[in-house]
N, C-alpha and C positions, 0 to 999 in steps of 0.2 A: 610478720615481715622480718627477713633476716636483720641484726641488729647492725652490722655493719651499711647496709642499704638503708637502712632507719636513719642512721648516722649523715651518710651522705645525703639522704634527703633533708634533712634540718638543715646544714652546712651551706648546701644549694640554695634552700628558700632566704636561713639568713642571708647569703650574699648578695641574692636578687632586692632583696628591700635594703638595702643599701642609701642609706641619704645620700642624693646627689650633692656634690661641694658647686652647682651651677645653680644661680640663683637667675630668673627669667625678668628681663628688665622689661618695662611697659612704655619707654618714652614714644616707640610706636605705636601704642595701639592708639593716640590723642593725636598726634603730630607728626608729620613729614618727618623724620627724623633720620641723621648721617648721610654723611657723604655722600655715600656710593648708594644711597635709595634712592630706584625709580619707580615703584610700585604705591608711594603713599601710603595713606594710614588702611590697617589691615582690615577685610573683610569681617562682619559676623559671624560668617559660615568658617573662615580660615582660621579667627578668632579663637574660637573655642575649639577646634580637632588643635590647635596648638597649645591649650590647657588643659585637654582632656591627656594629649599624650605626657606631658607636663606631669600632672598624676600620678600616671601611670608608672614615669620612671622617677619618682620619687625624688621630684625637684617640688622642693619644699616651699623656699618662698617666692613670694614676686614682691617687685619692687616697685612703687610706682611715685607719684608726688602731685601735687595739688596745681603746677604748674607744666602738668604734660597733658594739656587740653580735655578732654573729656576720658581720659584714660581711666579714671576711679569710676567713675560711671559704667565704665565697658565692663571693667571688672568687678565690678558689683554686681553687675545682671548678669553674668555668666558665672560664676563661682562658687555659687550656693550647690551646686551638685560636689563640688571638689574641694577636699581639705588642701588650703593653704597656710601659709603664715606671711599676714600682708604687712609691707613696710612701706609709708610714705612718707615724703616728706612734705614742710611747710613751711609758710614763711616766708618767702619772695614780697608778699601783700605788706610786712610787717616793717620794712625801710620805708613805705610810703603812708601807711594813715598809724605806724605806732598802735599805740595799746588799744586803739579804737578797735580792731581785730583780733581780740586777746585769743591767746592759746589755745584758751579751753574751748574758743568757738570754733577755730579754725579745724581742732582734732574733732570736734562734734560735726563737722560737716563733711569733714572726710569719712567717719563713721554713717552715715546717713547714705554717701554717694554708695561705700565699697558694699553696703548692707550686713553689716558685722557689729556684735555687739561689745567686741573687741579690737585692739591693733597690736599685733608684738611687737611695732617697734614704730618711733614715731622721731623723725630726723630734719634737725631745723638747717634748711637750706641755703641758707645763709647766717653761718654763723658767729660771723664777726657782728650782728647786732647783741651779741652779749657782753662785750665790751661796752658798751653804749647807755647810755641813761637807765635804758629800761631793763638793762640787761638781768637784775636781779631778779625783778619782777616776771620773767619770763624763765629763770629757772626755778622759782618759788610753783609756778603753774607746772611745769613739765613732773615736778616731783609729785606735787599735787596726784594730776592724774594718773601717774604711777603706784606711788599708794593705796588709789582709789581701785587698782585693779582696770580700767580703762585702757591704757598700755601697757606692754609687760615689758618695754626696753624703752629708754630715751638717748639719742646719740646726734650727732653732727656730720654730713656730707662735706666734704673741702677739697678743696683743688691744689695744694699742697700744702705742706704739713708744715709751713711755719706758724701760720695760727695758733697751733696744737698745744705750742707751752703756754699764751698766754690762756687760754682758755680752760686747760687744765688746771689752773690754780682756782679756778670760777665755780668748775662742774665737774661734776662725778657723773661722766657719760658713760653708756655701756654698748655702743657701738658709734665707731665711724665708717664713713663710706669714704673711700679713696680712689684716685684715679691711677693704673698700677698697668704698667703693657712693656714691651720691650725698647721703645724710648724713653718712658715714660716713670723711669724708678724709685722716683724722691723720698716715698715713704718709707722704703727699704732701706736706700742709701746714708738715708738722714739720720738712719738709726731709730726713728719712733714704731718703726712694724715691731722690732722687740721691745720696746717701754710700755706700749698697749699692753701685751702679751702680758706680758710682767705685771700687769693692775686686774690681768682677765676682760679687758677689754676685745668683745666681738670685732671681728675686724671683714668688712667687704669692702670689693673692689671692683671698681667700672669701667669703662673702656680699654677693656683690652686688647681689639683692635683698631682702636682711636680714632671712633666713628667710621671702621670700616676702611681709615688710610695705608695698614698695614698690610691689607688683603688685597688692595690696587696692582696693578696688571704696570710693569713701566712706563711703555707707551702711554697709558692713559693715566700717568700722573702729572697733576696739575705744574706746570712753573713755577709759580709759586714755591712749592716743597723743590723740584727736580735744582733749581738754580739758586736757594739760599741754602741748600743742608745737601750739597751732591754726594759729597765722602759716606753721610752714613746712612741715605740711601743705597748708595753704590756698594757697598759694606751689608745691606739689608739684601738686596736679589743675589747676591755672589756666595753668601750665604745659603741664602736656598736652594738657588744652582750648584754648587760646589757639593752640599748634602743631599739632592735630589729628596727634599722635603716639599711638603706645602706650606705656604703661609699660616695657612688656618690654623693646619696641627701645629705649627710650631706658637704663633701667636696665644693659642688659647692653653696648651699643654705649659706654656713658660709660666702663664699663672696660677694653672693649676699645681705646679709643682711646689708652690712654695707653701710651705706646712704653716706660715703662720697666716695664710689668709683663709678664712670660715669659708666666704662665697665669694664666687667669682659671677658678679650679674652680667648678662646679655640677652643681648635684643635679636630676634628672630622674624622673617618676615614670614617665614613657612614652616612649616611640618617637616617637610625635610631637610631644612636647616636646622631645627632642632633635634631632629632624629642624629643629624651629621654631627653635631657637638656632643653629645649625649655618645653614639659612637668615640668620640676622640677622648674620652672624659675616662672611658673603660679601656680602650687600648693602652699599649705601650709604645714607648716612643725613647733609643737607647742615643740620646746627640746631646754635645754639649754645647748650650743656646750659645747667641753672638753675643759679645759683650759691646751693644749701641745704647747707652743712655746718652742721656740728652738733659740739659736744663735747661733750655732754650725756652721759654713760655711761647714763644712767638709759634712754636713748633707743636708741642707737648699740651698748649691748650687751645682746644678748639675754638672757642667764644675771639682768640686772638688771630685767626687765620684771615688773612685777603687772599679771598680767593676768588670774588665777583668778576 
């Protein structure tokens, strides 16, 4: 083979095995999950051609937790054909019966569901109980099974980043998971996206379209959002109107863009929603985002929305 076409063929294949920076979130496969789902939780058959293609283009982990219904189970029984690297979280149980649920039981059952003799990364869900009585006692185990070889990461999910310094003095985490979208900047803003960075702190990020409110259609946004926050909605479609952009690509490309974030999780309900990200993940995309942040909790986190 001419060495030049020898050349370009390496070149080519390295490029195509390329890690994806798009990490596959699972809170659907357990649970009716976001806003704009009408489809509920995903088929078996849909299940796996969307882990399969997953694979395929070398989106590496999936995320899931011990409180997204039987989601560890889904993906236990389907993932033994396909190399992942699984991160879930735990911990919800541990504000209510305490050390009676220790650590090391609740990671031994997540191991059991996912059928892994491993987890790369294991992320306490609520982790302001480390503050708390038992809080030593609960990174005494986390390190535990790290040493053990059981986990290969232990880190903390939060819903913004003032936690961060008290906790930091506690634990030597080595990933957190943040919520990070174009409302939604706290992590960046606050300055902690570079202090992570700075310890080598793994850094992902979740709702990037904020349970799918950023991808909404005007007409069919709730009051709720259209008559407490009208400016930076109005500011969000004028936006995209003015750039003759789509939501998607510009939602999901703004947190791709940012170098200090590892993975960007999301949730898919199909194959060609995955394909479509995966697509937007390899394009290019030449616009400079809006500048809408928001500190509004009422807005920026979900768990605080009336929208009944």
């Amino acid at each position: 083979m001419n060495k030049a076409i020898l050349l370009t063929s390496l070149i080519n294949c390295a490029m195509n095995k390329t890690i994806s920076k798009l990490a596959l979130g699972s809170a659907n496969f357990g649970l009716d999950y976001g806003l704009s789902n009408v489809s509920g939780k995903i088929s078996e058959t849909k299940l796996d051609n969307i882990l399969s293609l997953a694979n395929k283009s070398h989106v590496e982990v999936i995320d899931t937790a011990q409180a997204y219904g039987d989601s560890e189970l889904r993906v236990g029984a389907l993932c033994s054909d396909y190399s992942f690297k699984i991160v879930t979280k735990i911990g919800v149980e541990l504000e209510n019966y305490g050390v009676k649920n220790s650590i090391s039981g609740l990671v031994d059952q997540s191991l059991k569901r996912i059928k892994q003799p491993q987890l790369y990364a294991v992320l306490l869900h609520r982790p302001e109980i480390l503050l708390g009585d038992e809080g030593s006692k609960i990174i005494k185990e986390l390190r535990s099974l790290k040493d053990q070889g059981i986990i290969c990461k232990v880190g903390i999910s939060i819903y913004s980043p003032e936690i961060l310094g008290e906790i930091s003095k506690l634990f030597q985490f080595d990933i957190v998971q943040a919520p990070f979208n174009i409302f939604d900047q706290q992590i960046s803003l606050s300055g902690w996206s570079y202090k992570l960075k700075e310890c080598g702190v793994e850094i992902h990020t979740r709702s990037v379209f904020l349970q799918g409110l950023l991808l909404m259609q005007k007409p069919n946004l709730h009051t709720y959002f259209s008559s407490n926050w009208p400016e930076l909605f109005d500011g969000w479609y004028e936006f995209l109107r003015d750039n003759n952009v789509d939501a998607l690509d510009v939602a999901l490309k703004f947190a791709l863009k940012q170098d200090w974030i590892d993975k960007v999780v999301v949730g898919v309900d199909s194959v060609s929603q995955l394909r479509t990200l995966i697509e937007i993940e390899k394009a290019s995309l030449a616009i400079n985002f809006p500048q809408l942040s928001c500190n509004d909790l009422k807005l920026i986190n979900p768990s605080k929305w009336n929208v009944v």
